[in-house]
N, C-alpha and C positions, 0 to 999 in steps of 0.2 A: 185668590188674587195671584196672577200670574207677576214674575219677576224676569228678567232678562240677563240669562247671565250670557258671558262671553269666554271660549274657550280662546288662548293666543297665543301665539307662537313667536318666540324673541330669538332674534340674529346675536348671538354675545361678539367681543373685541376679536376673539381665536376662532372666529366664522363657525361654534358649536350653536343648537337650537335647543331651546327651553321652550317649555310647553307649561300653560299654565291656566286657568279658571279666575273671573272676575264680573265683580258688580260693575266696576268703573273700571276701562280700560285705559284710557289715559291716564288714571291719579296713578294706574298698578305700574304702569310703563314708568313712571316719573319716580315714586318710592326703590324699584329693581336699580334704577340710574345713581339715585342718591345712597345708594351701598349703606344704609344705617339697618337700624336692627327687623324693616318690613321688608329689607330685603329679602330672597332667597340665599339660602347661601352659595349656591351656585353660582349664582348670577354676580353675587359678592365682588368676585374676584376673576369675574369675566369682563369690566363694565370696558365700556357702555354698549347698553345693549340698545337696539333698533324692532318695531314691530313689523312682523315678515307677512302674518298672517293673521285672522281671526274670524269666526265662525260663532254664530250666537244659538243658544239653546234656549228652550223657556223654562227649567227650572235646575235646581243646582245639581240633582240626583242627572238629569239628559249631559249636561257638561260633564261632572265628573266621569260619564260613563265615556265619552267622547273624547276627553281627554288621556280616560287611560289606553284608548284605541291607538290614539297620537303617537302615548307613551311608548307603546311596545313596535311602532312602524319604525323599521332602518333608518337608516340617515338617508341612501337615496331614495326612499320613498316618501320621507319629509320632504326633501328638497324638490320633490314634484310636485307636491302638494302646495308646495310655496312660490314655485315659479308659475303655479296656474293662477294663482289670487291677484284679482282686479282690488284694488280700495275702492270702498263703498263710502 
């Protein structure tokens, strides 16, 4: 059975991006907001954060691997990547 994850990319308060892996993108958007303990801690003390990007993988091994791609791109090569994204 295939599952549907979602790689995403969060705008924090200090205009920095977080990169991150989820089942549910919304509930993970709303949890990063409400700063309690499902927070990142990054994101902690960045709030509130805004969804900039997301790109969906079919299983969590393609995300992770997608995500650390994210992880290690510059900032202006994130912020390319974020000003090409249409919302779907």
């Amino acid at each position: 059975m295939k599952t549907n994850w979602t790689i995403y990319i969060l705008r924090c308060a200090d205009n920095s991006l977080y990169t991150g892996i989820t089942k549910n993108c919304v509930k993970r958007v709303a949890e990063h907001n409400a700063g309690g303990r499902l927070a990142a801690k990054y994101t902690r003390a960045r709030r509130p954060v805004s969804l900039v990007y997301k790109e969906h993988a079919a299983t969590r091994s393609d995300a992770t691997k997608r995500e650390y791609e994210i992880k290690r791109m510059d900032k202006k090569t994130k912020e390319l990547l974020v000003s090409g994204y249409k919302a779907k």
